[in-house]
C-alpha positions as CSV (number, residue, x, y, z in Angstrom):
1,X,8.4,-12.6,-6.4
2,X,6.2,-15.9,-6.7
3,X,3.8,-16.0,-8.8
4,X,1.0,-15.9,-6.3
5,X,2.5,-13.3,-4.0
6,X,0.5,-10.5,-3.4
7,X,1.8,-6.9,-2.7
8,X,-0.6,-4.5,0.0
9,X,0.3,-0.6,-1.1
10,X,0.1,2.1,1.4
11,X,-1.6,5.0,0.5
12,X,1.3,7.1,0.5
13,X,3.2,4.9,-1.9
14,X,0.3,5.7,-4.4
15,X,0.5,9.1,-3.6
16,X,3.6,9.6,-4.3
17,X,3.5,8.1,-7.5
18,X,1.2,11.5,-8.8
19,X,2.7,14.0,-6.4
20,X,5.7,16.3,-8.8
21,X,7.1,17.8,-5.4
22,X,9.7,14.5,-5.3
23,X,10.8,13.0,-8.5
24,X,12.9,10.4,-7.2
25,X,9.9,8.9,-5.4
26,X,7.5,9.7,-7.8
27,X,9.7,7.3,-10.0
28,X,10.8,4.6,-7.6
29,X,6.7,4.6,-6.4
30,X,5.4,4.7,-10.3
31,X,7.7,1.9,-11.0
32,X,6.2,-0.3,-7.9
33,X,2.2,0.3,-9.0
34,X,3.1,-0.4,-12.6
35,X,4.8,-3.6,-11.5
36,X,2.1,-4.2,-9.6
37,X,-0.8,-3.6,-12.5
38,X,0.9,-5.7,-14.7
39,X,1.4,-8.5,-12.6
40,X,-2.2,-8.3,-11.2
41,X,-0.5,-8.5,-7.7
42,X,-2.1,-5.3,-6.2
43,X,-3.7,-4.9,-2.7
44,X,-5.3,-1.9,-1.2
45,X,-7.8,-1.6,1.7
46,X,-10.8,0.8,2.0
47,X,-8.9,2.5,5.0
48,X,-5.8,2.9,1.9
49,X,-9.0,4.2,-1.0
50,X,-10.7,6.8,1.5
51,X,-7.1,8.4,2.4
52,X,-5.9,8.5,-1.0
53,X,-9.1,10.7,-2.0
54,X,-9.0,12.6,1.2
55,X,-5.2,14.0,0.4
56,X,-5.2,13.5,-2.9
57,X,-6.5,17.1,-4.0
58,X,-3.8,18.4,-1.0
59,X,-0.9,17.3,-1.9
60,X,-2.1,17.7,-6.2
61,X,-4.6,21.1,-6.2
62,X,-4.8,20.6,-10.0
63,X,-6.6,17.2,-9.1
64,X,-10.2,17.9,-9.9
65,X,-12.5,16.4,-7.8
66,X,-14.4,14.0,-10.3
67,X,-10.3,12.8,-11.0
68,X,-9.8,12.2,-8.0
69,X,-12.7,9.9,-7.7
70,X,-11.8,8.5,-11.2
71,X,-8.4,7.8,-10.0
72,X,-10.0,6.0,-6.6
73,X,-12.6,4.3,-8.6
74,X,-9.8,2.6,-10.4
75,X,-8.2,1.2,-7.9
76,X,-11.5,-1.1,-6.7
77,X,-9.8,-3.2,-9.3
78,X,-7.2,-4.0,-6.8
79,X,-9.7,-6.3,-4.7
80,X,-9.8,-3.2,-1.9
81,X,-10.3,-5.1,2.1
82,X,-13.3,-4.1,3.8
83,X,-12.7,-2.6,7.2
84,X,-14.5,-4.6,9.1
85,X,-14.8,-5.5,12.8
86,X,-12.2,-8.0,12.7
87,X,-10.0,-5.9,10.8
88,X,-10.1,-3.7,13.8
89,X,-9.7,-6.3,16.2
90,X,-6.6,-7.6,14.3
91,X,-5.2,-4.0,14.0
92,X,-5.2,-3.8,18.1
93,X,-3.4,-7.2,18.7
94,X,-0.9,-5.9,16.3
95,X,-0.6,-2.4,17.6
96,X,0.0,-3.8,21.1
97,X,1.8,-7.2,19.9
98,X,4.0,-5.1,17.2
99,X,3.9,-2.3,18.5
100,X,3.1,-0.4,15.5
101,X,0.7,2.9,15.4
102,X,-2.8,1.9,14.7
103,X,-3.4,3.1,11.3
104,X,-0.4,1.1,10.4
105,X,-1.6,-2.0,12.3
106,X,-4.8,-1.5,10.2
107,X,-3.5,-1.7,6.6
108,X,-1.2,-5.0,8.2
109,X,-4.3,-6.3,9.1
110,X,-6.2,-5.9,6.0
111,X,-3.0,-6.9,4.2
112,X,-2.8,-10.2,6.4
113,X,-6.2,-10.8,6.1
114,X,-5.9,-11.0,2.2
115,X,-2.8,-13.2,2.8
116,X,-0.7,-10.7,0.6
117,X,3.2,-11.9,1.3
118,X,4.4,-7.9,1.1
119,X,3.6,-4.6,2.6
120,X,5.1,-1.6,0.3
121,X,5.0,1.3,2.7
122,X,8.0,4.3,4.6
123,X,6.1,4.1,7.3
124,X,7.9,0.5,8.9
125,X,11.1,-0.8,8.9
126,X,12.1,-2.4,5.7
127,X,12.8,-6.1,6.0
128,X,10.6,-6.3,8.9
129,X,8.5,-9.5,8.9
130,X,5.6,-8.9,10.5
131,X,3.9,-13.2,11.1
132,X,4.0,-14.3,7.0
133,X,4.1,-10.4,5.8
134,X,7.6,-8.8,5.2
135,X,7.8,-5.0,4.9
136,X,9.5,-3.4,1.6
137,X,9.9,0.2,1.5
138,X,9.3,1.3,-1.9
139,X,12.7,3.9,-2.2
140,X,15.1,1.1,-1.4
141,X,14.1,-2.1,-2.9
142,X,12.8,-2.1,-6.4
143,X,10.3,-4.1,-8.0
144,X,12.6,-6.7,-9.4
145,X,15.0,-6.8,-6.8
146,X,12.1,-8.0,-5.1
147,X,11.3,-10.4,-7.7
148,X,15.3,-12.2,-7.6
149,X,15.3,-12.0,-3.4
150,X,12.5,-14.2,-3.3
């Protein structure tokens, strides 16, 4: 990965990486956000922060509620987008240009509009390029694969 390339994480990626129902993706998706802590190359949105609180305590009912918020509030490190108006306006074009479902074509936008170069999410094809952003699904590309295809 280049030095300056940014990575956008859906929320389930970061769900995934506390939920003990799936190891294997618990361990592909806690390698990805380490990687992506330690190289200070993290992206989220607000759209990403309000549904990882919002299922966090469903899909992990030992969550307490004030770790839950801990766990959110930690994550403002990551520069979190503002959903704004022209988030939304992006979001359409790209649903209807793309073709993608709109809660999708809002994290692209918020990931485009932070010009991060990768979209870690199950939820689109892998390899897909969507303009300058190319999609990586966390369970079949790791970390520094990425880093040696770049």
């Amino acid at each position: 990965m280049a030095s300056d390339s940014t990575v956008f994480v859906d929320t389930n990626v970061l769900l995934y990486s506390i939920d003990a129902r799936d190891p294997v993706k618990r361990e592909a998706a806690c390698a990805w956000i380490v990687h992506c802590w330690r190289e200070e190359r993290g992206r989220i949105s607000t759209q990403v922060m309000n549904e990882l609180y919002a299922n966090l305590r469903r899909i992990a009912p030992n969550y307490e509620r004030g770790a839950a918020r801990q766990l959110v509030t930690r994550y403002r490190a990551w520069t979190p987008w503002i959903v704004d108006d022209s988030t939304i306006d992006l979001a359409w074009q790209l649903e209807d240009r793309v073709a993608i479902g709109y809660w999708d074509a809002l994290m692209v936008a918020a990931a485009q509009q932070q010009a991060c170069s990768y979209f870690l999410t199950e939820d689109l094809s892998h390899g897909q390029k969507i303009d300058d952003l190319q999609i990586v699904n966390p369970f079949r590309m790791n970390p520094n694969s990425l880093e040696t295809s770049s």
